[in-house]
PQR file with spaces between the fields and no chain letter, atoms N, CA, C, O and H, PARSE charges and radii, in Angstrom:
ATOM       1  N    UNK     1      11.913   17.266  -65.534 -0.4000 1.5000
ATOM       2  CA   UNK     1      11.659   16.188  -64.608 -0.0000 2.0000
ATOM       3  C    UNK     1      12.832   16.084  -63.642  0.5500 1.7000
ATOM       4  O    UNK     1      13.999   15.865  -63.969 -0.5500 1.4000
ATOM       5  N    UNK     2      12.330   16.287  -62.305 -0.4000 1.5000
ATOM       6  CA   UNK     2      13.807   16.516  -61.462 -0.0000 2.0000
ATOM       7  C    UNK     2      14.325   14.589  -61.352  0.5500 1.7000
ATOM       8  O    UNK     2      13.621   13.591  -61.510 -0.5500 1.4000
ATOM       9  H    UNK     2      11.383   16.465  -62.040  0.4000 1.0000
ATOM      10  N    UNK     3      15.864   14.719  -61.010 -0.4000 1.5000
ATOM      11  CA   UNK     3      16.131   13.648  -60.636 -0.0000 2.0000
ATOM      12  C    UNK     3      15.924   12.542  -59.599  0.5500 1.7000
ATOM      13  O    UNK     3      15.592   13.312  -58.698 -0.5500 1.4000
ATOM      14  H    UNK     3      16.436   15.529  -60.882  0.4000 1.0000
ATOM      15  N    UNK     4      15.887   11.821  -59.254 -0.4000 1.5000
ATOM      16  CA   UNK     4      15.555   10.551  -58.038 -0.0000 2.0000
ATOM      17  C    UNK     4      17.265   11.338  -56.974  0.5500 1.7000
ATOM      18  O    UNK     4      18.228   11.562  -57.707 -0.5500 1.4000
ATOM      19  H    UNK     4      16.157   11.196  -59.986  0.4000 1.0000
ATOM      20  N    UNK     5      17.417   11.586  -55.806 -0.4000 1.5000
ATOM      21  CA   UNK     5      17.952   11.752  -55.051 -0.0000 2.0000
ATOM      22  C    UNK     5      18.435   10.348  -54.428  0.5500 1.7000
ATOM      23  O    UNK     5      17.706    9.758  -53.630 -0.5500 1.4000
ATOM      24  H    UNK     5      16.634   11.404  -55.211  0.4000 1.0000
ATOM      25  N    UNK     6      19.749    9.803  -54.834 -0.4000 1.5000
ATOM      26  CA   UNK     6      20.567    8.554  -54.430 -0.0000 2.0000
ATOM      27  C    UNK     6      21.594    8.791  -53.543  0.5500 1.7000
ATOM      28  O    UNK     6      22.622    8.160  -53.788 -0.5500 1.4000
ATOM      29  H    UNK     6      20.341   10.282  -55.482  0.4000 1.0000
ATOM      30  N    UNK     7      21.617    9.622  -52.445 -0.4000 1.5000
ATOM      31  CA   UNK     7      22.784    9.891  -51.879 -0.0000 2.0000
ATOM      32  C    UNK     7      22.836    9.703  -50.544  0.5500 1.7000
ATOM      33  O    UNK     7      23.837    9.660  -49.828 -0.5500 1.4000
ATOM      34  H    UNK     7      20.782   10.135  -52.246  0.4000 1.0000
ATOM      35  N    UNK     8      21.341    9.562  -50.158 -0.4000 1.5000
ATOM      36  CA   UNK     8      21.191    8.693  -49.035 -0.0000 2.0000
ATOM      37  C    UNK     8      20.829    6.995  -48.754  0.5500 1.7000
ATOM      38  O    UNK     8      20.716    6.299  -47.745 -0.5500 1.4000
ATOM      39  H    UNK     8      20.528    9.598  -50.740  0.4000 1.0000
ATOM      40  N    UNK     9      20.739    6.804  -49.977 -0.4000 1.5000
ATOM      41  CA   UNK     9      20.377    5.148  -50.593 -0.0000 2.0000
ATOM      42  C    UNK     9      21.670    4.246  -49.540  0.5500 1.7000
ATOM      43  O    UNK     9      21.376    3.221  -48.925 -0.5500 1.4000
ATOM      44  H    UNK     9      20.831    7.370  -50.797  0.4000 1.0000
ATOM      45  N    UNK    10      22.854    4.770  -49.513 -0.4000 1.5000
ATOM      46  CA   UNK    10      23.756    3.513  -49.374 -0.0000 2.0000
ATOM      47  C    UNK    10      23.405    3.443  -47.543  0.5500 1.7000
ATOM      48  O    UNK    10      23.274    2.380  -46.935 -0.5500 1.4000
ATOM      49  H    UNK    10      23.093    5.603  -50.012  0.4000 1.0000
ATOM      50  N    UNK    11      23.315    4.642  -46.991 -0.4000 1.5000
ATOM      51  CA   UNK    11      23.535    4.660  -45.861 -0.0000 2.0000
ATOM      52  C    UNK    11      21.926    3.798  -45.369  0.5500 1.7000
ATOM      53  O    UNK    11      22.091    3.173  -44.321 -0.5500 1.4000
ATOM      54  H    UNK    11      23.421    5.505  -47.485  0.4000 1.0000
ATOM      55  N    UNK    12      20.464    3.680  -45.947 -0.4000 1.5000
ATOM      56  CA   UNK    12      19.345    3.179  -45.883 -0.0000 2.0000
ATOM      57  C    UNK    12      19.699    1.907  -46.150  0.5500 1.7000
ATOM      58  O    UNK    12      19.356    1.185  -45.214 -0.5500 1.4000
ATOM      59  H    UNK    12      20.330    4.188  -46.798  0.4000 1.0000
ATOM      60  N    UNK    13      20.515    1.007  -47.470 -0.4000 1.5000
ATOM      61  CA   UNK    13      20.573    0.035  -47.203 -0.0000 2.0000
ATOM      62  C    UNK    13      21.490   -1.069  -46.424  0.5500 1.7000
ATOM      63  O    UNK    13      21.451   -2.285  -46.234 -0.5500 1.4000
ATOM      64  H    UNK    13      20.794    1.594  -48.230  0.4000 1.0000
ATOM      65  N    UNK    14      22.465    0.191  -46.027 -0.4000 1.5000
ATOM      66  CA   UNK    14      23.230   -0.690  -44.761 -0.0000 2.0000
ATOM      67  C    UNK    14      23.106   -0.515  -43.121  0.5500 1.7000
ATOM      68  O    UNK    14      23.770   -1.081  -42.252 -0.5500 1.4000
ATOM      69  H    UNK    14      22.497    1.178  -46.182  0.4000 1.0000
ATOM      70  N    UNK    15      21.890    0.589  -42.960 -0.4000 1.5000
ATOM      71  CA   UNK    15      21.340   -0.010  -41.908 -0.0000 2.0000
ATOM      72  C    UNK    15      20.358   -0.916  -41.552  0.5500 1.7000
ATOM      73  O    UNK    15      20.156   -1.635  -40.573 -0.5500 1.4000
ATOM      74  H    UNK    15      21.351    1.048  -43.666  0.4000 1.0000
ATOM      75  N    UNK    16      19.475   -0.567  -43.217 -0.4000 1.5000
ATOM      76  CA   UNK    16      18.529   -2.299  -42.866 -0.0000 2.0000
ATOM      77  C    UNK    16      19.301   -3.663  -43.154  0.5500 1.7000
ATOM      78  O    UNK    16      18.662   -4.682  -42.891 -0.5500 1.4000
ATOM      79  H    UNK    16      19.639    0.017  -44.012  0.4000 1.0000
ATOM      80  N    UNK    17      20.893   -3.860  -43.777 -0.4000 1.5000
ATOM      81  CA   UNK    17      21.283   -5.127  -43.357 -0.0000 2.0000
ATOM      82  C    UNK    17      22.004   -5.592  -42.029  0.5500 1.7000
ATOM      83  O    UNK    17      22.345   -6.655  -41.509 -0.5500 1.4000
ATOM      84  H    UNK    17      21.413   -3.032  -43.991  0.4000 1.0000
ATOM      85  N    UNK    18      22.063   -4.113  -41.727 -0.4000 1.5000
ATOM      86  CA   UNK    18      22.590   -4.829  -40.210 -0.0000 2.0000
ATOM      87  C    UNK    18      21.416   -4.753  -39.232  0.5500 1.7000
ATOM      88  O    UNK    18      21.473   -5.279  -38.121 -0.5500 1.4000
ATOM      89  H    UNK    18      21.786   -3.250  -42.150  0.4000 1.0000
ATOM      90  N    UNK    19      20.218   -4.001  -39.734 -0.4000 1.5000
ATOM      91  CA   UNK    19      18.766   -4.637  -38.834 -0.0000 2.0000
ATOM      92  C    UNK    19      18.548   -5.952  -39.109  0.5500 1.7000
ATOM      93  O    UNK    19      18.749   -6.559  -38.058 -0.5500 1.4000
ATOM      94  H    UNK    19      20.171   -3.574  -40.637  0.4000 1.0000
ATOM      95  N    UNK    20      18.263   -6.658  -39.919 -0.4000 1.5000
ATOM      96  CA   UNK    20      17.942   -7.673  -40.528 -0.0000 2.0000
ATOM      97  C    UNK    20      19.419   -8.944  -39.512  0.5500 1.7000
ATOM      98  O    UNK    20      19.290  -10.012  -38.913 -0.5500 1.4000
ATOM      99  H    UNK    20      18.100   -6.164  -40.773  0.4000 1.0000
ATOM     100  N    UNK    21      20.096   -8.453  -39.673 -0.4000 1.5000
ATOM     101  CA   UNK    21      21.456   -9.125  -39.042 -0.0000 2.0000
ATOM     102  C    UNK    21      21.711   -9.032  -37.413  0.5500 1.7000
ATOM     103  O    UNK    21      22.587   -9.515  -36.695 -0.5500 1.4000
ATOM     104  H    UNK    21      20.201   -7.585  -40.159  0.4000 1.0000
ATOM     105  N    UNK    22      21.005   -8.519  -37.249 -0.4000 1.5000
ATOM     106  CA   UNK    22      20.990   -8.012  -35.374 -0.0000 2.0000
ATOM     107  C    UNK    22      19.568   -8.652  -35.083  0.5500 1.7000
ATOM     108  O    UNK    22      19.312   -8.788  -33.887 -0.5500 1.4000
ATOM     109  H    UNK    22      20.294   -8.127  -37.832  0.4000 1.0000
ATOM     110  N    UNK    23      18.553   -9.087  -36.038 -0.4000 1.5000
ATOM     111  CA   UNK    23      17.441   -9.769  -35.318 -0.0000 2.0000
ATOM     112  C    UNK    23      17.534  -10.933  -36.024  0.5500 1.7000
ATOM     113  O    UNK    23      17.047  -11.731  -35.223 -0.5500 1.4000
ATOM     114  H    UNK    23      18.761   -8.976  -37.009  0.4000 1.0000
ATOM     115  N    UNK    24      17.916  -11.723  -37.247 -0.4000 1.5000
ATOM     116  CA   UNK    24      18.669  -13.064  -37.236 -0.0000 2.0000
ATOM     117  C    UNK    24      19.304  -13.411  -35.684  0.5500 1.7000
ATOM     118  O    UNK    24      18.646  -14.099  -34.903 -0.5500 1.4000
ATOM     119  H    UNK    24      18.312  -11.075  -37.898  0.4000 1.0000
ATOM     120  N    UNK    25      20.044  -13.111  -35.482 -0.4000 1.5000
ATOM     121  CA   UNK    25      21.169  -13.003  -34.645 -0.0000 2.0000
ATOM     122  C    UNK    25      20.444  -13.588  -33.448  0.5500 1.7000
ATOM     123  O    UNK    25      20.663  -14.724  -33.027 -0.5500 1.4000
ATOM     124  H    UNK    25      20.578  -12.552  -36.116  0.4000 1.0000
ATOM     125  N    UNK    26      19.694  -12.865  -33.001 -0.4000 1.5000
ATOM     126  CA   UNK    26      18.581  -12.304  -31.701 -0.0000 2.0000
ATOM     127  C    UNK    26      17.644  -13.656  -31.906  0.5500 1.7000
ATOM     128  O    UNK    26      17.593  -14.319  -30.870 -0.5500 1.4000
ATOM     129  H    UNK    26      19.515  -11.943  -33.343  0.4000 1.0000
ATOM     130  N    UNK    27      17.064  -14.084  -32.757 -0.4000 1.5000
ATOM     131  CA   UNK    27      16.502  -14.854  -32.899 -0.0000 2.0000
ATOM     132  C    UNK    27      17.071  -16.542  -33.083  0.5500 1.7000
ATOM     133  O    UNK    27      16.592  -17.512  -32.497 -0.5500 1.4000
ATOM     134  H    UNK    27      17.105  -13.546  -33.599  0.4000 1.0000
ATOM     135  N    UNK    28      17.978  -16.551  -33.860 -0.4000 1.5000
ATOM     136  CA   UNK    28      18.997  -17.635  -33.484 -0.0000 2.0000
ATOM     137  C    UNK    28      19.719  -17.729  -32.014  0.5500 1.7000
ATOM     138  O    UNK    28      20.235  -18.846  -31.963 -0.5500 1.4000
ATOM     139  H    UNK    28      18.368  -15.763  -34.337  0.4000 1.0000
ATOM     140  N    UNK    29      19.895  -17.215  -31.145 -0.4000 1.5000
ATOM     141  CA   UNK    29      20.135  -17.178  -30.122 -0.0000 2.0000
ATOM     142  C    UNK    29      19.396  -17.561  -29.068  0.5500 1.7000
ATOM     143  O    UNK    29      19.708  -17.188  -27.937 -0.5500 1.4000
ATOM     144  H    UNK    29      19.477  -16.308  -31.187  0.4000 1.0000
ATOM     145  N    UNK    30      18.101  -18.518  -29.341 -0.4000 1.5000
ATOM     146  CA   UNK    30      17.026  -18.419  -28.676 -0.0000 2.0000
ATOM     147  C    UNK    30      17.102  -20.105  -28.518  0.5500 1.7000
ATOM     148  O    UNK    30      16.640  -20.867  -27.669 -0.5500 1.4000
ATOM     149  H    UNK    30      17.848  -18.821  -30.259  0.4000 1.0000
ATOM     150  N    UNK    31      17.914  -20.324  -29.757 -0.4000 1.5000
ATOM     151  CA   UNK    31      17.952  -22.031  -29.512 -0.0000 2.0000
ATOM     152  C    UNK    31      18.844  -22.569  -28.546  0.5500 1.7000
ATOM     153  O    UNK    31      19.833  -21.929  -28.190 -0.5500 1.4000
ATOM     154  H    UNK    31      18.289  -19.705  -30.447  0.4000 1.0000
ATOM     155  N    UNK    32      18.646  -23.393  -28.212 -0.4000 1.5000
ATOM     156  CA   UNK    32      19.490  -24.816  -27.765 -0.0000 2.0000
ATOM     157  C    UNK    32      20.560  -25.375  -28.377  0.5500 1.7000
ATOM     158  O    UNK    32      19.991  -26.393  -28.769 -0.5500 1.4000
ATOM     159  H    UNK    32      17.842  -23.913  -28.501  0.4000 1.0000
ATOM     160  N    UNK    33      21.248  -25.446  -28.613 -0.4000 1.5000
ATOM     161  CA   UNK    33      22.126  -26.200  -29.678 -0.0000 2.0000
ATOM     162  C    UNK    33      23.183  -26.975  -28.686  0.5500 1.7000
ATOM     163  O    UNK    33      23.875  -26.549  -27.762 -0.5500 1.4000
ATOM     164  H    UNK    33      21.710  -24.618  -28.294  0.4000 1.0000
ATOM     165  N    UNK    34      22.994  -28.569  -29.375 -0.4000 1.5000
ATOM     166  CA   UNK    34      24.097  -29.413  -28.387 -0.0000 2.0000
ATOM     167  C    UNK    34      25.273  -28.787  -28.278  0.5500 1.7000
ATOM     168  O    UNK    34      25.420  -27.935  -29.154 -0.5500 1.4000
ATOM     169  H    UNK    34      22.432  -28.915  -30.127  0.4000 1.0000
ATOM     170  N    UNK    35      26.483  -28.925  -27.266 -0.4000 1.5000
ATOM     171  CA   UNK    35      27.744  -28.962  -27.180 -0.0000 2.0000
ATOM     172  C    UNK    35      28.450  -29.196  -28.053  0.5500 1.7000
ATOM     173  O    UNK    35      29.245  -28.359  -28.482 -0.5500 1.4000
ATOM     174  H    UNK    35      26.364  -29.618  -26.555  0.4000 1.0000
ATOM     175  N    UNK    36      28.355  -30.170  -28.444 -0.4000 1.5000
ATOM     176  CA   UNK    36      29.135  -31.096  -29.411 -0.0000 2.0000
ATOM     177  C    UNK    36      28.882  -32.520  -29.236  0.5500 1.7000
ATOM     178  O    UNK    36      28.211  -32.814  -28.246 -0.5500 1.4000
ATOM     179  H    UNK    36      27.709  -30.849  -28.096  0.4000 1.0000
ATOM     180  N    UNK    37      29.346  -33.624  -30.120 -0.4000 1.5000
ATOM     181  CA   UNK    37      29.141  -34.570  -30.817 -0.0000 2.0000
ATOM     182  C    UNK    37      29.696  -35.807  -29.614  0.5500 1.7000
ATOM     183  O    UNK    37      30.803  -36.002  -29.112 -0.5500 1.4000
ATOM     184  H    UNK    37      29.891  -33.385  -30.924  0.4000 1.0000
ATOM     185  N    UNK    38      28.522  -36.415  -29.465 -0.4000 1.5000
ATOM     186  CA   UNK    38      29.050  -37.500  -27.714 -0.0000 2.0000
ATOM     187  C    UNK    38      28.842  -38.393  -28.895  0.5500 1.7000
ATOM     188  O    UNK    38      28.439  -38.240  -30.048 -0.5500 1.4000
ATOM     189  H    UNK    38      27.623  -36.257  -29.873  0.4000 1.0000
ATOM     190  N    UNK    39      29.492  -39.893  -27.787 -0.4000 1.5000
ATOM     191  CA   UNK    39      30.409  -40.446  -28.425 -0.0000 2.0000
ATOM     192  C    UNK    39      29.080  -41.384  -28.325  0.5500 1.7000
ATOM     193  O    UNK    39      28.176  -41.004  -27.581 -0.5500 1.4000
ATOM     194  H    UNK    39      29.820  -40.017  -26.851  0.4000 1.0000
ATOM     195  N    UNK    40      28.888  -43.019  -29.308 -0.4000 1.5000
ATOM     196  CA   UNK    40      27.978  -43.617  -29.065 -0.0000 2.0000
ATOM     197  C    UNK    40      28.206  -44.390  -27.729  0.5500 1.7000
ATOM     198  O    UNK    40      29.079  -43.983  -26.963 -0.5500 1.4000
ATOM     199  H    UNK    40      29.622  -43.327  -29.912  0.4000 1.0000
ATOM     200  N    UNK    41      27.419  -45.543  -27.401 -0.4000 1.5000
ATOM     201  CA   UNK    41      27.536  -46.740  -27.076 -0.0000 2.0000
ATOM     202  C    UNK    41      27.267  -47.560  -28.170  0.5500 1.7000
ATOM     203  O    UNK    41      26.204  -47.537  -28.789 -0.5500 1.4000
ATOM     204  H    UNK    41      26.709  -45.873  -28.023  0.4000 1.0000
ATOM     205  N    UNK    42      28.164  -48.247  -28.404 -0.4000 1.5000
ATOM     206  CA   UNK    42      28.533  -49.087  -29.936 -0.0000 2.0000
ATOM     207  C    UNK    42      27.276  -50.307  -29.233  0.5500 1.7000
ATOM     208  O    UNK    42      26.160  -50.464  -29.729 -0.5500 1.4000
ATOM     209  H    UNK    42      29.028  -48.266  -27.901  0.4000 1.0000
ATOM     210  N    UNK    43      27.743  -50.982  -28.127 -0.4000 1.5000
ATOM     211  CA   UNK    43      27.051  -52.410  -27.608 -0.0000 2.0000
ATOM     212  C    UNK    43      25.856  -52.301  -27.681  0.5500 1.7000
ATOM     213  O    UNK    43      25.121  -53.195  -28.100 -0.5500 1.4000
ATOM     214  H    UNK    43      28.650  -50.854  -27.724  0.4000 1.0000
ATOM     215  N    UNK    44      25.319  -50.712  -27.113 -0.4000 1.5000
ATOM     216  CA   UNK    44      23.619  -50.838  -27.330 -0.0000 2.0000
ATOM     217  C    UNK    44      22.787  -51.291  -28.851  0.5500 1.7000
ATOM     218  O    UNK    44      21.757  -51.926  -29.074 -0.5500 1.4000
ATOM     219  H    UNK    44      25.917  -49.986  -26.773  0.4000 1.0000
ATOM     220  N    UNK    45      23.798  -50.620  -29.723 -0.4000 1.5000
ATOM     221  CA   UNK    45      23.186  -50.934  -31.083 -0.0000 2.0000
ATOM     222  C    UNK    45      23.644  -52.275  -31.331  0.5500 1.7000
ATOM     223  O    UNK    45      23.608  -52.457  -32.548 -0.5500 1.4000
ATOM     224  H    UNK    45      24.635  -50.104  -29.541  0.4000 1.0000
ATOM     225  N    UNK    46      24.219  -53.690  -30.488 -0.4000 1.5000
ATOM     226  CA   UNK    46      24.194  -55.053  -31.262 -0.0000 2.0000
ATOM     227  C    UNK    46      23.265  -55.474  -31.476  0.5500 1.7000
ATOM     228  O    UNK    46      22.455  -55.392  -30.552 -0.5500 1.4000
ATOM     229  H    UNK    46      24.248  -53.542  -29.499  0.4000 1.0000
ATOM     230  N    UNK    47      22.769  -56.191  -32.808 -0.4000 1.5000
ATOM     231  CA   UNK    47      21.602  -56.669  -32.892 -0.0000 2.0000
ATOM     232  C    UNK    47      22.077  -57.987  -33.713  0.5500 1.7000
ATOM     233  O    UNK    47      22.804  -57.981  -34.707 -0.5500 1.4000
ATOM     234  H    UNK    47      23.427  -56.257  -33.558  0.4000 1.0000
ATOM     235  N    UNK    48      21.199  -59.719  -32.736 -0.4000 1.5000
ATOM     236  CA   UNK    48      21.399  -60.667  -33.213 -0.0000 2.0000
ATOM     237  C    UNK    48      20.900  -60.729  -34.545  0.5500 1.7000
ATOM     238  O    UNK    48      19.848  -60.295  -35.014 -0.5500 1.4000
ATOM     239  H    UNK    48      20.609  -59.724  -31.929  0.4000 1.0000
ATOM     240  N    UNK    49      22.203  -61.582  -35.269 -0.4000 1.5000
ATOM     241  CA   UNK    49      22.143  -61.901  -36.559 -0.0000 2.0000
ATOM     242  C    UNK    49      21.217  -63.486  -36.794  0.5500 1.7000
ATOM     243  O    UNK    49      21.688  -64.431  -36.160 -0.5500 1.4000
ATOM     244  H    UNK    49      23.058  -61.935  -34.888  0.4000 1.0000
ATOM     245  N    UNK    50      20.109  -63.747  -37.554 -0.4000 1.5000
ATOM     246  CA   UNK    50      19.916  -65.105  -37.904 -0.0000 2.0000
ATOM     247  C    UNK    50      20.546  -66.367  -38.382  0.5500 1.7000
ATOM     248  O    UNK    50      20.227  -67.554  -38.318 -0.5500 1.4000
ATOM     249  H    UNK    50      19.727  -62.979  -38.068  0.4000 1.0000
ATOM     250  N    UNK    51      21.384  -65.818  -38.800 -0.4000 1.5000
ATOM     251  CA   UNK    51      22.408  -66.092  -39.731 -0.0000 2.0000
ATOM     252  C    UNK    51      24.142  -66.641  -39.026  0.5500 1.7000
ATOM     253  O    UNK    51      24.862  -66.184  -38.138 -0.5500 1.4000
ATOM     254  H    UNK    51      21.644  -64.853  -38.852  0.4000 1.0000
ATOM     255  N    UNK    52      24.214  -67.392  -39.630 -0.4000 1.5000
ATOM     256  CA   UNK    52      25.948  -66.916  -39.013 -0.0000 2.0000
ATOM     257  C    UNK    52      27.161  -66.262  -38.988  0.5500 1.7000
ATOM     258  O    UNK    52      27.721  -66.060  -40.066 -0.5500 1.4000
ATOM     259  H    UNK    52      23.629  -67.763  -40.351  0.4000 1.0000
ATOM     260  N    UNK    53      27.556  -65.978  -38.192 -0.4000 1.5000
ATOM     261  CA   UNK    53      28.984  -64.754  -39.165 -0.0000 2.0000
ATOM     262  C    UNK    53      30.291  -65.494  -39.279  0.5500 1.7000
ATOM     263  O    UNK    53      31.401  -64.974  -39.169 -0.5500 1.4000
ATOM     264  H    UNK    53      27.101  -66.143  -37.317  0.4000 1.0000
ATOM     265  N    UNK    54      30.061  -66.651  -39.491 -0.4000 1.5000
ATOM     266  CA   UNK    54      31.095  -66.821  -40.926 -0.0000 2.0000
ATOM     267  C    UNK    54      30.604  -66.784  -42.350  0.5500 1.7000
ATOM     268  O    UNK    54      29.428  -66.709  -42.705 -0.5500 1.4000
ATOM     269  H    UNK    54      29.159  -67.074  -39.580  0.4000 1.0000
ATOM     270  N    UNK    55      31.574  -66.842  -43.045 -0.4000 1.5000
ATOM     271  CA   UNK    55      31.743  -66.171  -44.522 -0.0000 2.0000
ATOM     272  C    UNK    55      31.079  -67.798  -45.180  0.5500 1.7000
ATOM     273  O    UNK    55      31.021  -68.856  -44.553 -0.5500 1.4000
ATOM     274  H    UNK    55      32.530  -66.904  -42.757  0.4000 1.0000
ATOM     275  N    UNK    56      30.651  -67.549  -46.578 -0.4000 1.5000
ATOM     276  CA   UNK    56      29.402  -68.299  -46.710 -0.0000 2.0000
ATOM     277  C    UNK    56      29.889  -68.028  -48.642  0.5500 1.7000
ATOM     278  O    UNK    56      30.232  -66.936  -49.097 -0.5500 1.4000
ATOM     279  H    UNK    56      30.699  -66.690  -47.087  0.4000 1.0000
ATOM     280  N    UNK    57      29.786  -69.273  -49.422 -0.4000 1.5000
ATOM     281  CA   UNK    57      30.064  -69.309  -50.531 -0.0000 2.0000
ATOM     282  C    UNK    57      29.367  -68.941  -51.439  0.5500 1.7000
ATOM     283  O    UNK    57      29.431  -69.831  -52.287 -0.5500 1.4000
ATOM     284  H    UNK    57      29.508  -70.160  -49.052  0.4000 1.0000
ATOM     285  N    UNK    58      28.539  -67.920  -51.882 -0.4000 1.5000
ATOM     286  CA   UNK    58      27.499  -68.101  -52.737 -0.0000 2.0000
ATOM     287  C    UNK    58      27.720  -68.571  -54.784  0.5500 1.7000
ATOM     288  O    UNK    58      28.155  -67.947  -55.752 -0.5500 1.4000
ATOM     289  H    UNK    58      28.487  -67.197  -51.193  0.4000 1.0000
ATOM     290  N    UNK    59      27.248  -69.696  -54.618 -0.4000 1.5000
ATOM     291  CA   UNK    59      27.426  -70.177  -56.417 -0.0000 2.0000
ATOM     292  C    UNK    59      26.146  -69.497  -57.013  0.5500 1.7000
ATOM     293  O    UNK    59      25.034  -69.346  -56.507 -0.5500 1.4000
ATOM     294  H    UNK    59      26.895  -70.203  -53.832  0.4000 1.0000
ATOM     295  N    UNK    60      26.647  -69.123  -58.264 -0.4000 1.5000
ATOM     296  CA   UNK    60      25.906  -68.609  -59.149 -0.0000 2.0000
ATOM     297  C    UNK    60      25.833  -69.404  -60.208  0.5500 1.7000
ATOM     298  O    UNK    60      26.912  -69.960  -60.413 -0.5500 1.4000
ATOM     299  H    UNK    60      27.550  -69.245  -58.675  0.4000 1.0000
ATOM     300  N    UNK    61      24.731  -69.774  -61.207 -0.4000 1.5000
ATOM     301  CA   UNK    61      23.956  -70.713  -62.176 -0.0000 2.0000
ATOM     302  C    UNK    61      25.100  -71.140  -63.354  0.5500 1.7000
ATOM     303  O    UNK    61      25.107  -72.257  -63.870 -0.5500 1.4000
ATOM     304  H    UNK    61      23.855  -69.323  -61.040  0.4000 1.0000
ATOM     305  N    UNK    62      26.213  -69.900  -63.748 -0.4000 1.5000
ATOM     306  CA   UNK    62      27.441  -70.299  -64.452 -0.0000 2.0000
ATOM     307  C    UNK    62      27.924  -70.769  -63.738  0.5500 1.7000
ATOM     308  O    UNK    62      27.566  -71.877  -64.135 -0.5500 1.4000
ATOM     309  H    UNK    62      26.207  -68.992  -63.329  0.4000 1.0000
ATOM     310  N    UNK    63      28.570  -71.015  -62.818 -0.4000 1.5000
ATOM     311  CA   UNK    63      29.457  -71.401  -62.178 -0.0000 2.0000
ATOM     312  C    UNK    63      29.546  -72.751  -61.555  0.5500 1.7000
ATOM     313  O    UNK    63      30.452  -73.352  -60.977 -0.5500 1.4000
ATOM     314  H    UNK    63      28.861  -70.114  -62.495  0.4000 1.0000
ATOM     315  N    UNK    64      28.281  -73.040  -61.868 -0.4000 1.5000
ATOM     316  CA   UNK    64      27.416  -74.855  -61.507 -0.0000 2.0000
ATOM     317  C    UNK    64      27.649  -75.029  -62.953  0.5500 1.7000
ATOM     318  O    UNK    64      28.845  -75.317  -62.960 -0.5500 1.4000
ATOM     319  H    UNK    64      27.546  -72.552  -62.338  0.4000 1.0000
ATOM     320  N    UNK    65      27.342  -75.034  -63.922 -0.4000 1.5000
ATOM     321  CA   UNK    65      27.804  -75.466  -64.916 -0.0000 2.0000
ATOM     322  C    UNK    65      28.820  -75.847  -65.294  0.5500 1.7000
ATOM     323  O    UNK    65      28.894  -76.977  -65.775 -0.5500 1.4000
ATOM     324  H    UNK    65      26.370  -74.800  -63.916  0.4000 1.0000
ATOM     325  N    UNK    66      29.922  -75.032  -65.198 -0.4000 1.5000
ATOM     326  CA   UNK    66      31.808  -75.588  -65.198 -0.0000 2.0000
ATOM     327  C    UNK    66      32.117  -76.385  -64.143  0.5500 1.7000
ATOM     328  O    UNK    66      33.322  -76.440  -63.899 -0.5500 1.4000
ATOM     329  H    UNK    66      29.862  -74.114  -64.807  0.4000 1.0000
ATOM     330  N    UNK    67      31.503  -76.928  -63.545 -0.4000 1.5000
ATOM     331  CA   UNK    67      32.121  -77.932  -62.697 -0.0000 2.0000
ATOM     332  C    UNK    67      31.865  -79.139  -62.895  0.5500 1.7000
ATOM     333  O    UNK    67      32.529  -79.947  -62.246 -0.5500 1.4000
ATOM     334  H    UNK    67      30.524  -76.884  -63.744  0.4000 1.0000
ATOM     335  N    UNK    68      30.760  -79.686  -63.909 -0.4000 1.5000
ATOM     336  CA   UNK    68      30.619  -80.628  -64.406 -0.0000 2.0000
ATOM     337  C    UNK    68      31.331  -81.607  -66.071  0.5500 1.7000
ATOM     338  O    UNK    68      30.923  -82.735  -66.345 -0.5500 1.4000
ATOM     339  H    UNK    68      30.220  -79.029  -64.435  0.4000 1.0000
């Protein structure tokens, strides 16, 4: 039974990873991608509170108890 011939194997699988890597490539290159990271407008996102913003005591059911 003759042997499997491996001596062209390495050179077959490192040109299909750099095929595979040259049309990734090719294909990622097709996008858009922002610049980079802009800055917000903080004011656009205020949103009125119902509530007030001062600080506010909340008692809990033990804590009504020891005071009597």
């Amino acid at each position: 039974m003759p042997q499997l011939d491996t001596s062209t194997w390495l050179i077959t699988i490192m040109s299909m990873i750099m095929t595979l890597f040259i049309i990734f490539q090719l294909n990622i290159s097709k996008f858009n991608f922002p610049l980079g990271p802009k800055s917000k407008n903080n004011k656009k996102y205020q949103f009125t509170n119902p509530w007030e913003t001062k600080w506010t005591k909340i008692y809990s059911p033990h804590s009504l108890s020891q005071q009597s």
